[in-house]
Biopython code that builds the backbone (N, CA, C, O; Angstrom):
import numpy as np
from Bio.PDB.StructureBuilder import StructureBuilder

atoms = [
    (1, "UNK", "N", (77.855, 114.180, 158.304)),
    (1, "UNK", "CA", (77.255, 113.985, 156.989)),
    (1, "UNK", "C", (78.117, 114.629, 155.899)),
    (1, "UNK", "O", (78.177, 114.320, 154.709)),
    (2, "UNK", "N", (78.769, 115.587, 156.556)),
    (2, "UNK", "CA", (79.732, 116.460, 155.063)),
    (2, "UNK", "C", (80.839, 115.390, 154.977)),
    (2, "UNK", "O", (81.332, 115.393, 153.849)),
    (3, "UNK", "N", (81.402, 114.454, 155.817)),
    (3, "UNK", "CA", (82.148, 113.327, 154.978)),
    (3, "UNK", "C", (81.781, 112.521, 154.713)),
    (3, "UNK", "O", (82.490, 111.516, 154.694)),
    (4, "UNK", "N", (80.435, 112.474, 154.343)),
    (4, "UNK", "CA", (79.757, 111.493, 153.522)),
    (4, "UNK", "C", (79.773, 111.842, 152.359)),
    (4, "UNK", "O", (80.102, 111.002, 151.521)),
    (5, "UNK", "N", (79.457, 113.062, 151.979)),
    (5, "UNK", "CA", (79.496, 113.633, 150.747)),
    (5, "UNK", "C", (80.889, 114.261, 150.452)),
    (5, "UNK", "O", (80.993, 114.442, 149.239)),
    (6, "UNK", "N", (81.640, 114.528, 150.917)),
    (6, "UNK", "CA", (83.002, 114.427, 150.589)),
    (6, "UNK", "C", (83.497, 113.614, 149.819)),
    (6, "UNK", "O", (84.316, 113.994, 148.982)),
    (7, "UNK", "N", (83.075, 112.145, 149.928)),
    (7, "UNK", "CA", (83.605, 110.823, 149.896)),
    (7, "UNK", "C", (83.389, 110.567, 148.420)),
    (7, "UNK", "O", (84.187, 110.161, 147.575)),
    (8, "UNK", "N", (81.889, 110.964, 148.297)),
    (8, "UNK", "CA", (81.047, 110.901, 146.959)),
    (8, "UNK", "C", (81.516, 111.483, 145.964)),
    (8, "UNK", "O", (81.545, 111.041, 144.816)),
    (9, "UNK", "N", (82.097, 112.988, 146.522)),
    (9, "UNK", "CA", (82.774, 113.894, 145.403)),
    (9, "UNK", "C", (83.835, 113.054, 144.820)),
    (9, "UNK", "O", (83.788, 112.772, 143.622)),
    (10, "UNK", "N", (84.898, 112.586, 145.664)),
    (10, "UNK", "CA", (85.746, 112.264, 145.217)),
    (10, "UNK", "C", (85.641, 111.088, 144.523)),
    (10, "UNK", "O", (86.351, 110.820, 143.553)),
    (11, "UNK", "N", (84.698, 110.294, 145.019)),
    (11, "UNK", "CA", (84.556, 108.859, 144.324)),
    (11, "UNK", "C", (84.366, 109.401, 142.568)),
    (11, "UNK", "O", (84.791, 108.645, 141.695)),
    (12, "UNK", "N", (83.793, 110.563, 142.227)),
    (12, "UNK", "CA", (83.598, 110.607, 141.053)),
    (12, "UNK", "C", (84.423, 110.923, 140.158)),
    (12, "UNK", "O", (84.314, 110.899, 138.932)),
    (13, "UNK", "N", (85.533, 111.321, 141.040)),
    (13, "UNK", "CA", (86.999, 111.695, 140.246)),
    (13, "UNK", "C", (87.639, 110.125, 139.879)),
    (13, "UNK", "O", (88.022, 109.956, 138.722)),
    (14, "UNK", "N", (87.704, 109.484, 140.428)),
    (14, "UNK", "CA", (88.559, 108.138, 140.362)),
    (14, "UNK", "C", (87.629, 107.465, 139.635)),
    (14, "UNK", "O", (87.794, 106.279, 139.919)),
    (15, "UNK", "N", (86.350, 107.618, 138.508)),
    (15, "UNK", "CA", (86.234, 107.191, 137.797)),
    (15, "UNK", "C", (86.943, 107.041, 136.649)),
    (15, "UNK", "O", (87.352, 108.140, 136.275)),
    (16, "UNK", "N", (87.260, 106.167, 135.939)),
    (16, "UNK", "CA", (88.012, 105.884, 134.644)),
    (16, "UNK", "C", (87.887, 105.010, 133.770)),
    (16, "UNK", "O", (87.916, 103.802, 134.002)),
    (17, "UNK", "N", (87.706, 105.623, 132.461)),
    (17, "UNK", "CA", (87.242, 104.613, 131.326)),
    (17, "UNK", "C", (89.082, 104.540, 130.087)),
    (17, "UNK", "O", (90.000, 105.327, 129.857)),
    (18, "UNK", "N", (88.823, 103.528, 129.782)),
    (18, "UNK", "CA", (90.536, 103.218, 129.393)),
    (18, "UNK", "C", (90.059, 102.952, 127.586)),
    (18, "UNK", "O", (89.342, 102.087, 127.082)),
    (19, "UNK", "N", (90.862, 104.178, 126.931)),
    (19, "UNK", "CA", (90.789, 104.760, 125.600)),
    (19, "UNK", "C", (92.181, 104.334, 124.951)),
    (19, "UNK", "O", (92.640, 104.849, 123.932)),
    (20, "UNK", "N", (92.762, 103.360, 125.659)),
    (20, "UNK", "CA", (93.987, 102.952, 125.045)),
    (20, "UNK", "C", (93.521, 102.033, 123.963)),
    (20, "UNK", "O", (92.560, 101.265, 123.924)),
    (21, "UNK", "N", (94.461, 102.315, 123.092)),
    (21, "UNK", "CA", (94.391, 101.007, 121.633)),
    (21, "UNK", "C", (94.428, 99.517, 122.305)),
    (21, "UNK", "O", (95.226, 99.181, 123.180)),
    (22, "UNK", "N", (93.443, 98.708, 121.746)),
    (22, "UNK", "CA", (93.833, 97.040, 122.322)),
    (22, "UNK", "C", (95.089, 97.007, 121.634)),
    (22, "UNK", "O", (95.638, 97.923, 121.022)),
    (23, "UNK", "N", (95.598, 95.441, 121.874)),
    (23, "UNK", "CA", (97.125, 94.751, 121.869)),
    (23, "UNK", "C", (96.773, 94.496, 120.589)),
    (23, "UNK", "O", (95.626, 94.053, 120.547)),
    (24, "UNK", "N", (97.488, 94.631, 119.107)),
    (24, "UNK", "CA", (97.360, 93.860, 118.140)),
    (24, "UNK", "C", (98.821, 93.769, 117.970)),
    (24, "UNK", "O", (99.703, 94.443, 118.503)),
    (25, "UNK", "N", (98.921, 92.588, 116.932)),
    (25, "UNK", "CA", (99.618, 92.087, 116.095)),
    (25, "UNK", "C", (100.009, 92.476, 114.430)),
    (25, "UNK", "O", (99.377, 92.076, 113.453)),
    (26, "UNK", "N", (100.930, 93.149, 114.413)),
    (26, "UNK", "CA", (101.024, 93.798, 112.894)),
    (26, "UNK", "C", (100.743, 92.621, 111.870)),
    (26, "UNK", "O", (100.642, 91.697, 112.677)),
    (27, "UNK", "N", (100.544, 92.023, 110.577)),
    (27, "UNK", "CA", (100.011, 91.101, 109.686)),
    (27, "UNK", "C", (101.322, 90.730, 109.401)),
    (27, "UNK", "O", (101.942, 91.680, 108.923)),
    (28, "UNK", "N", (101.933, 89.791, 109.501)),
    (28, "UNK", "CA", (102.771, 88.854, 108.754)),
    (28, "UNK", "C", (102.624, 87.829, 107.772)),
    (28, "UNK", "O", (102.366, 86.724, 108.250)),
    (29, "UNK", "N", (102.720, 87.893, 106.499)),
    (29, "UNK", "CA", (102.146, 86.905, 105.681)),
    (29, "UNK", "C", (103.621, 86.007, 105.522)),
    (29, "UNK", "O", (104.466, 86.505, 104.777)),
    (30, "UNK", "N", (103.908, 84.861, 106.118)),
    (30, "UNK", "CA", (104.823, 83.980, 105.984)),
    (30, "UNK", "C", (105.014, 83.319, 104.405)),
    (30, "UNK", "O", (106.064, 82.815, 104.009)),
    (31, "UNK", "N", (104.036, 83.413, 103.782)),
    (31, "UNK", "CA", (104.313, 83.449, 102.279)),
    (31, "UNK", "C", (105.118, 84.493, 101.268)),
    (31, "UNK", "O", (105.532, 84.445, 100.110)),
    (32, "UNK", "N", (105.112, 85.440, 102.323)),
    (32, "UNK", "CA", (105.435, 86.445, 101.591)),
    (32, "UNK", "C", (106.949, 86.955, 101.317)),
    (32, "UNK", "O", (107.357, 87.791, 100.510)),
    (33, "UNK", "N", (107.756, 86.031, 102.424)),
    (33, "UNK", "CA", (108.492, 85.947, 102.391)),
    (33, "UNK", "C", (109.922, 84.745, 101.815)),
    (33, "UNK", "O", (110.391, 83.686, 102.232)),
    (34, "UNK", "N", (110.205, 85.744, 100.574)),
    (34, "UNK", "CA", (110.409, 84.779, 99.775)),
    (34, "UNK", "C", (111.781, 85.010, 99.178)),
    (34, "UNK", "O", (111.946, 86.180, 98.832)),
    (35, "UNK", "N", (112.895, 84.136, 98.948)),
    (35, "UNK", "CA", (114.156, 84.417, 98.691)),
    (35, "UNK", "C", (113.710, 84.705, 96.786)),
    (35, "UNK", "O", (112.893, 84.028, 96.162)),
    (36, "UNK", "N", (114.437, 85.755, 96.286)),
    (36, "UNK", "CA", (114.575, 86.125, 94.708)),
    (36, "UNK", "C", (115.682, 85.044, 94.335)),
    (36, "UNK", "O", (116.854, 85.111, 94.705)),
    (37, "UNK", "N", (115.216, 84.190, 93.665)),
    (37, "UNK", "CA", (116.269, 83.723, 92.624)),
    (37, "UNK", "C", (117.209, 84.710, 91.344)),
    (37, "UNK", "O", (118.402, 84.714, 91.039)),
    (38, "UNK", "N", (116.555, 85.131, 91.063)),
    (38, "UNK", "CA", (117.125, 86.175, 90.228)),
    (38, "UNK", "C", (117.835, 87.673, 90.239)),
    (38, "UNK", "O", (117.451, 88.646, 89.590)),
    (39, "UNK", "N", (118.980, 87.610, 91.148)),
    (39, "UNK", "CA", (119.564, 89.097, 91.842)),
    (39, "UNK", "C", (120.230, 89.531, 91.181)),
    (39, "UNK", "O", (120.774, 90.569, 91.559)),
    (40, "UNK", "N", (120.579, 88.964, 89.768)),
    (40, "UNK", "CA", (120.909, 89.958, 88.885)),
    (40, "UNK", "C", (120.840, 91.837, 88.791)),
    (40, "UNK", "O", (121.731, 92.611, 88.440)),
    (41, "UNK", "N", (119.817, 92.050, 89.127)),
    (41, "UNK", "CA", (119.161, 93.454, 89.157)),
    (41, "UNK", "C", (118.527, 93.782, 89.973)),
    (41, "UNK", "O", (117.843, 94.790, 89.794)),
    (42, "UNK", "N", (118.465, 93.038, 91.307)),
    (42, "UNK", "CA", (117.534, 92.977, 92.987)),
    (42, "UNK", "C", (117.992, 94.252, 93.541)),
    (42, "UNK", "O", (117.292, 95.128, 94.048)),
    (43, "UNK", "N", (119.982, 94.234, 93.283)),
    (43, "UNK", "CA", (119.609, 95.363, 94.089)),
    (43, "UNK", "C", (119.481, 96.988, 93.225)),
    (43, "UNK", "O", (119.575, 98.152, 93.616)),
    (44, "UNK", "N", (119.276, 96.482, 92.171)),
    (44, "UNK", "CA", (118.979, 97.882, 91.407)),
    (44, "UNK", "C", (117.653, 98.384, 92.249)),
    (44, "UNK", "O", (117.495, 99.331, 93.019)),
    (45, "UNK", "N", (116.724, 97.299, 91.755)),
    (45, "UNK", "CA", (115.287, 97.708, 92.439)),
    (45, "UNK", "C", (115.365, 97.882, 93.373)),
    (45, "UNK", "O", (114.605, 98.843, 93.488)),
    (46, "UNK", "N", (115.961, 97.581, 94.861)),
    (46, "UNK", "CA", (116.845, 97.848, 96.206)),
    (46, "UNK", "C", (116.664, 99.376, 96.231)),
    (46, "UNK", "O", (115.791, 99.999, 96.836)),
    (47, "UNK", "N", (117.660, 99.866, 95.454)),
    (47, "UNK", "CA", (118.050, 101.450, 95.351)),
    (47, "UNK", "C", (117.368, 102.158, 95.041)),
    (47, "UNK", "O", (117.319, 103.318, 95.451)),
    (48, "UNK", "N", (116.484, 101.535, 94.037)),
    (48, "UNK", "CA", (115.253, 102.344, 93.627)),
    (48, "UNK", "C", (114.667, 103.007, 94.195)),
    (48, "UNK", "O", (114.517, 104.225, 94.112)),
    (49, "UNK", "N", (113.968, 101.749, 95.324)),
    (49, "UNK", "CA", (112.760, 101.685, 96.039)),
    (49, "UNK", "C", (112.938, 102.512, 97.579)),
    (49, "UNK", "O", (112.043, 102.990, 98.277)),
    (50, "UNK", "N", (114.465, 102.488, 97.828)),
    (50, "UNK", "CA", (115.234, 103.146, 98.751)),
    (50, "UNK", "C", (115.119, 104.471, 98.272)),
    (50, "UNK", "O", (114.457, 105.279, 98.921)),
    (51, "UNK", "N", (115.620, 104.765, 97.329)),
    (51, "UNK", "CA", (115.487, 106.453, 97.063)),
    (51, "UNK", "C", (114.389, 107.064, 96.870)),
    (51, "UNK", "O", (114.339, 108.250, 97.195)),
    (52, "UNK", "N", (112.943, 106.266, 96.153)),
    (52, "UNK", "CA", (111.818, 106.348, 96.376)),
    (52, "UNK", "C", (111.516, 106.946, 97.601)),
    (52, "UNK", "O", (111.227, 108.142, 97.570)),
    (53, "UNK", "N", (111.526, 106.120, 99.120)),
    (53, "UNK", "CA", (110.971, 106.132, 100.226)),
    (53, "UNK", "C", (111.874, 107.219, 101.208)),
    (53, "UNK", "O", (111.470, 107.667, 102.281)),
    (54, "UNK", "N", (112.982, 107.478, 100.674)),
    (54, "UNK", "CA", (114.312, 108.516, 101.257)),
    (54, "UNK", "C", (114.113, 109.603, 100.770)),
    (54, "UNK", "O", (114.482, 110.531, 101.489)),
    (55, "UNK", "N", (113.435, 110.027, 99.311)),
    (55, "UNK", "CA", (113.489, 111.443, 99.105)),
    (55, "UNK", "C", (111.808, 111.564, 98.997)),
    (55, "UNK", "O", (111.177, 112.600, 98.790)),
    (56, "UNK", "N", (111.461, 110.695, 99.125)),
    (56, "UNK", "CA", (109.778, 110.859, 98.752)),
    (56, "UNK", "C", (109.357, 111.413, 97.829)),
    (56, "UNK", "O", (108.833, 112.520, 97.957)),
    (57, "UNK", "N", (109.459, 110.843, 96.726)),
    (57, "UNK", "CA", (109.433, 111.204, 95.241)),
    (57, "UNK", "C", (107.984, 110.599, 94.670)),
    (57, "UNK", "O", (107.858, 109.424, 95.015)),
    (58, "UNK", "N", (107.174, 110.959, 94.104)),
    (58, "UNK", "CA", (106.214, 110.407, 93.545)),
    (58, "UNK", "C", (106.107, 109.349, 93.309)),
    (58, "UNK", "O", (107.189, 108.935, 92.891)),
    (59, "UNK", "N", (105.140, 108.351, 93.338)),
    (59, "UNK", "CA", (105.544, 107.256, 92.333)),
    (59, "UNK", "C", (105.120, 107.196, 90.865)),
    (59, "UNK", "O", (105.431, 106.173, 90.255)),
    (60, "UNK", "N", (104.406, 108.223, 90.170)),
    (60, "UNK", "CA", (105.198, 108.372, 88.846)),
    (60, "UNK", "C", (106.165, 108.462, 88.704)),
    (60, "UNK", "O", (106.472, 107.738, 87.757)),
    (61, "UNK", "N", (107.367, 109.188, 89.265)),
    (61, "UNK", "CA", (108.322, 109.818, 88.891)),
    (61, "UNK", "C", (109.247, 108.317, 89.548)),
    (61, "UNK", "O", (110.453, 108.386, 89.309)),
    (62, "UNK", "N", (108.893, 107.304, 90.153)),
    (62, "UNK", "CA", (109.848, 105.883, 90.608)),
    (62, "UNK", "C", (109.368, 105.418, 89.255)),
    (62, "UNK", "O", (110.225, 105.483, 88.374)),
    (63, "UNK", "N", (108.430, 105.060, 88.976)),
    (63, "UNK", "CA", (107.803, 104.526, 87.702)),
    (63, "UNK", "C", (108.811, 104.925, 86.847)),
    (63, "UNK", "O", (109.780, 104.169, 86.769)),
    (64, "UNK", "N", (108.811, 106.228, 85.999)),
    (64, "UNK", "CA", (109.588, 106.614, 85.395)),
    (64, "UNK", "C", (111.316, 106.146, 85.062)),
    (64, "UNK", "O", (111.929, 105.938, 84.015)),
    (65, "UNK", "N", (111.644, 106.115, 86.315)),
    (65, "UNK", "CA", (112.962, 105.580, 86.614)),
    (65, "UNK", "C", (113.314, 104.603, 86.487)),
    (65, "UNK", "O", (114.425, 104.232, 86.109)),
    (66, "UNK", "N", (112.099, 103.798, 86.891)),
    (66, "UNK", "CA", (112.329, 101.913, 86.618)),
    (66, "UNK", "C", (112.348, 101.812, 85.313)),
    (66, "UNK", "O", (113.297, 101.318, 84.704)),
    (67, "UNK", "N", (111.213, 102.311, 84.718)),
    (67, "UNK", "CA", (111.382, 102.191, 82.825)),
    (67, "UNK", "C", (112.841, 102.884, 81.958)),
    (67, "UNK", "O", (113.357, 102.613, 80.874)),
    (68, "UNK", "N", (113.149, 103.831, 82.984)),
    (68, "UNK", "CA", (114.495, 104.116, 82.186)),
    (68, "UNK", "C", (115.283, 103.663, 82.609)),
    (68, "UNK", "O", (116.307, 104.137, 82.117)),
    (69, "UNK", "N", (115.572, 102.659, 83.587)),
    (69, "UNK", "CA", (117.013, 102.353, 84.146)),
    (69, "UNK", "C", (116.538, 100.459, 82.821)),
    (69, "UNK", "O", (117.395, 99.884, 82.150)),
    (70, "UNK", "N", (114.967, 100.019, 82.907)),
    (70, "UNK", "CA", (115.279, 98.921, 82.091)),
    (70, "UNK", "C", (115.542, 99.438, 80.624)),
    (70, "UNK", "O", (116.191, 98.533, 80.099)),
    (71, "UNK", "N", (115.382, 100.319, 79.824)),
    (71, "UNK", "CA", (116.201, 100.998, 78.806)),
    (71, "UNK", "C", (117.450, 100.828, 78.315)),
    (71, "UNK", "O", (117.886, 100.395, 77.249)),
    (72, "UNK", "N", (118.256, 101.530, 79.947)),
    (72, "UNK", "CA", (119.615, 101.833, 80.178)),
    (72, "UNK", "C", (119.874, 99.954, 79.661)),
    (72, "UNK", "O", (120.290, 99.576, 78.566)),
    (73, "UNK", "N", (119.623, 99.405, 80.401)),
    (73, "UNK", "CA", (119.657, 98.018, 81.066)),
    (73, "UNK", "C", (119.589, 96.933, 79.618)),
    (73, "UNK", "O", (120.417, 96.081, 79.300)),
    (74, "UNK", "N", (118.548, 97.240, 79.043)),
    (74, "UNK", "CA", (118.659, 96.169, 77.735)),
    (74, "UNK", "C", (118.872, 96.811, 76.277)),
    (74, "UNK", "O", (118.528, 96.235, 75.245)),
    (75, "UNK", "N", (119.569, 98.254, 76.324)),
    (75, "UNK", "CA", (120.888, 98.739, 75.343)),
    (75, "UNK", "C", (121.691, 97.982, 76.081)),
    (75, "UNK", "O", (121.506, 96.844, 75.652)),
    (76, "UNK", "N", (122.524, 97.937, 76.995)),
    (76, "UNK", "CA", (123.999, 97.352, 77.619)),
    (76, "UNK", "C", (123.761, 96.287, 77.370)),
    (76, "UNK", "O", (124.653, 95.747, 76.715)),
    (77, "UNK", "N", (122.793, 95.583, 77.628)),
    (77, "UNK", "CA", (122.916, 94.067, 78.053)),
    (77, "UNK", "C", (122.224, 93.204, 77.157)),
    (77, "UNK", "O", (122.355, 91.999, 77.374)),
    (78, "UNK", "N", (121.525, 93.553, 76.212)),
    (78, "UNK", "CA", (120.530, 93.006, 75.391)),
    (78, "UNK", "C", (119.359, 92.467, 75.856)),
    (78, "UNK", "O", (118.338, 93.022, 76.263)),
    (79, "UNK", "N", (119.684, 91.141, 75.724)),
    (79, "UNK", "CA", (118.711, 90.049, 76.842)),
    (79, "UNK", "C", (118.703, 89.805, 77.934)),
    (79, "UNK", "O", (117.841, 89.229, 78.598)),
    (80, "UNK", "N", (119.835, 90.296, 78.272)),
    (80, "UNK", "CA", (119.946, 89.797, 79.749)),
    (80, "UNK", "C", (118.906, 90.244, 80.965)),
    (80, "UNK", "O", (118.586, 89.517, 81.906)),
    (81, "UNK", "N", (118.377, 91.823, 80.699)),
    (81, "UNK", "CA", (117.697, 92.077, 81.532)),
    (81, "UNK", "C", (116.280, 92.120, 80.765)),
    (81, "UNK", "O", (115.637, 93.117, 81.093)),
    (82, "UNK", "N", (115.822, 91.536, 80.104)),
    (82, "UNK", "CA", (114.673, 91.209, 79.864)),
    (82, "UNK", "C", (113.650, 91.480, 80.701)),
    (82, "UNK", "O", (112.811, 92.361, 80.518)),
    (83, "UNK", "N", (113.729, 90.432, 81.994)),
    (83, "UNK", "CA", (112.981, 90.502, 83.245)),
    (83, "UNK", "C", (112.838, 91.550, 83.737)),
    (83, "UNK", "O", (112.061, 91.613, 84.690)),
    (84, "UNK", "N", (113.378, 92.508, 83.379)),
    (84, "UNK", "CA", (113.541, 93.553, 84.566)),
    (84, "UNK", "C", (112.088, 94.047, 84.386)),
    (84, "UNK", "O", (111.408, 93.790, 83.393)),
    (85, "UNK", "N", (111.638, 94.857, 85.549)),
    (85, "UNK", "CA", (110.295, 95.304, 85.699)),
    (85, "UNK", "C", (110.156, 96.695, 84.955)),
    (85, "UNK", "O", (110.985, 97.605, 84.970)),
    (86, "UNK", "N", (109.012, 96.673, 84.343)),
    (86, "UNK", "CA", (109.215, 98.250, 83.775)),
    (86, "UNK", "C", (108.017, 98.652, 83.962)),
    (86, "UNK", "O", (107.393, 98.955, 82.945)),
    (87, "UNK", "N", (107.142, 98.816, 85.637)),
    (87, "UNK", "CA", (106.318, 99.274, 86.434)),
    (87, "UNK", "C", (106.538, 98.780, 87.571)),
    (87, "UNK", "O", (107.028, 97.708, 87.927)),
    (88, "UNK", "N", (105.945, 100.061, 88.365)),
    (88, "UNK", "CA", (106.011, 100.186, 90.031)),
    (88, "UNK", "C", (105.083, 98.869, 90.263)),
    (88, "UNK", "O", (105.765, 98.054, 90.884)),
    (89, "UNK", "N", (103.985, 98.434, 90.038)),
    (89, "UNK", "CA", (103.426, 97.182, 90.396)),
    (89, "UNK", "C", (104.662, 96.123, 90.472)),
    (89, "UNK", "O", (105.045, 95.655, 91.545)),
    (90, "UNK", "N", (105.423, 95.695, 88.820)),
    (90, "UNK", "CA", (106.160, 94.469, 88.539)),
    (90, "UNK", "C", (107.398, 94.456, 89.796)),
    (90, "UNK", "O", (107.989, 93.504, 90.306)),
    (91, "UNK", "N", (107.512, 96.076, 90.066)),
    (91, "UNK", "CA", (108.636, 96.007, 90.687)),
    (91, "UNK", "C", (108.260, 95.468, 92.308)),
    (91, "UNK", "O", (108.991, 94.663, 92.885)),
    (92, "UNK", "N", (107.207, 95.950, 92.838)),
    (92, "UNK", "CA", (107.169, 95.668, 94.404)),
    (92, "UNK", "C", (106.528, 94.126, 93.959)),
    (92, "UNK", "O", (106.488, 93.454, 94.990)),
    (93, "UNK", "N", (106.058, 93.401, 92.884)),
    (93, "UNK", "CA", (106.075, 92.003, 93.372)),
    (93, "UNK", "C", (107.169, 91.509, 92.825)),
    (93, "UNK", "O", (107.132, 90.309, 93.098)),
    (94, "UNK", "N", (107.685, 91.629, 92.493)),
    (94, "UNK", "CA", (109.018, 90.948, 92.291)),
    (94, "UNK", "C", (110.008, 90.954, 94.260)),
    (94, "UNK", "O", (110.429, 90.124, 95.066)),
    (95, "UNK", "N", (109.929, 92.185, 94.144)),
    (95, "UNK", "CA", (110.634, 92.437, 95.396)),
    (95, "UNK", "C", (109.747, 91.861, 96.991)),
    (95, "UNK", "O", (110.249, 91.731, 98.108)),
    (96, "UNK", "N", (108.491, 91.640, 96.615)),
    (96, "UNK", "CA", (107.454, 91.080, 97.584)),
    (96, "UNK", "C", (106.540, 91.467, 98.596)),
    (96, "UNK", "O", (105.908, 90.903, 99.490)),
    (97, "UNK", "N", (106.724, 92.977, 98.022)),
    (97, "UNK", "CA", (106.304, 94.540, 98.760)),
    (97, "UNK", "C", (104.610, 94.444, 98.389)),
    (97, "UNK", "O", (103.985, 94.638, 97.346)),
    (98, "UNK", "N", (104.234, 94.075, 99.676)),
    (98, "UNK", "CA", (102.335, 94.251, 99.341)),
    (98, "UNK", "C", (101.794, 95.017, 100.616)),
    (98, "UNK", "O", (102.133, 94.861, 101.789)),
    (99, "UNK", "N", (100.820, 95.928, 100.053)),
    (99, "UNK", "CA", (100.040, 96.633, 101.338)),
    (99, "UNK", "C", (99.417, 96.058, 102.126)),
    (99, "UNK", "O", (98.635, 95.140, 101.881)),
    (100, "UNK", "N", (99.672, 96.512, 103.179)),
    (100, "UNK", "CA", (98.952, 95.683, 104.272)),
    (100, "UNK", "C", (98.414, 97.575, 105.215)),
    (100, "UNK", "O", (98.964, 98.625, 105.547)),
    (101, "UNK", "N", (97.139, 96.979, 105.244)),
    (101, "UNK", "CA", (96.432, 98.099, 106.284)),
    (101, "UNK", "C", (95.762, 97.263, 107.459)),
    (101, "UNK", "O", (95.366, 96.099, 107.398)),
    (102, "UNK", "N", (95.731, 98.075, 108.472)),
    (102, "UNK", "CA", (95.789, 97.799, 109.974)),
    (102, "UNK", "C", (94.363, 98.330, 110.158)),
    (102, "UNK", "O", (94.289, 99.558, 110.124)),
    (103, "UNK", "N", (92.996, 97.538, 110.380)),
    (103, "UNK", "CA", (91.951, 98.025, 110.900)),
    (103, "UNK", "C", (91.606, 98.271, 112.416)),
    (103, "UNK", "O", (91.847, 97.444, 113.296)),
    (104, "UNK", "N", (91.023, 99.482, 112.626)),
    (104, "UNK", "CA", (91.045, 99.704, 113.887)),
    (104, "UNK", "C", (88.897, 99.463, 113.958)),
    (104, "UNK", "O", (88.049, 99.841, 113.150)),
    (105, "UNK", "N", (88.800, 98.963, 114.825)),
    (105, "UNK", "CA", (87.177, 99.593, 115.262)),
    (105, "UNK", "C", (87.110, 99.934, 116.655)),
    (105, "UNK", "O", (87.725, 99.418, 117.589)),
    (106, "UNK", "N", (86.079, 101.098, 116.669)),
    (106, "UNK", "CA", (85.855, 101.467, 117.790)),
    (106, "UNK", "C", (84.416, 101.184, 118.478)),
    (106, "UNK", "O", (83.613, 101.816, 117.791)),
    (107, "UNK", "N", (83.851, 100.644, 119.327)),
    (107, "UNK", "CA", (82.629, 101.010, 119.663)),
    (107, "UNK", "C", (82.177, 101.550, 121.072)),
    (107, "UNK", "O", (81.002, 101.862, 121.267)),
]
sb = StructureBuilder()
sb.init_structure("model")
sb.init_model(0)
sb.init_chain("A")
sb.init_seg("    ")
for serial, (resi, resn, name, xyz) in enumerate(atoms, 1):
    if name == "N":
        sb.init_residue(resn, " ", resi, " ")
    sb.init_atom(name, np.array(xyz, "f"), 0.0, 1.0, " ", f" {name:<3s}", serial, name[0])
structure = sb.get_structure()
């Protein structure tokens, strides 16, 4: 009878419930991907948005930068850079940068 209950003990160890994340798929919006006609100043915003995410700088302080580099940009150039974005919004849609959050549920 004690390896009957032996058996039992152990059976209760090799229980297991599985707390792993399901399989998802990160969001790809195929619209979203979109060639800029206008690269005049693409890769300014490029560098920007790079030094933004490389030194981790506020985004007031990217804000800031975009409005003074279009400054810099239409003294030199007059009209030419017109377009240019002079906010962190104009700039990530221009460039095609949208948040995407990943919902998890648990029950």
């Amino acid at each position: 009878e004690s390896d009957d209950s032996e058996s039992d003990d152990n059976g209760d160890f090799e229980i297991f419930e599985d707390y792993a994340p399901s399989d998802y798929e990160p969001f790809r919006d195929p619209q979203s991907i979109e060639s800029i006609d206008d690269d005049r100043f693409l890769w300014i915003l490029i560098w920007i948005m790079s030094f933004w995410t490389r030194f981790n700088i506020t985004e007031f302080a990217t804000e800031a930068l975009i409005k003074f580099m279009k400054l810099v940009l239409t003294e030199i150039r007059d009209d030419d850079f017109k377009d240019f974005p002079n906010s962190m919004f104009l700039t990530k849609k221009t460039l095609g940068i949208k948040d995407r959050f990943q919902h998890f549920h648990y029950l």
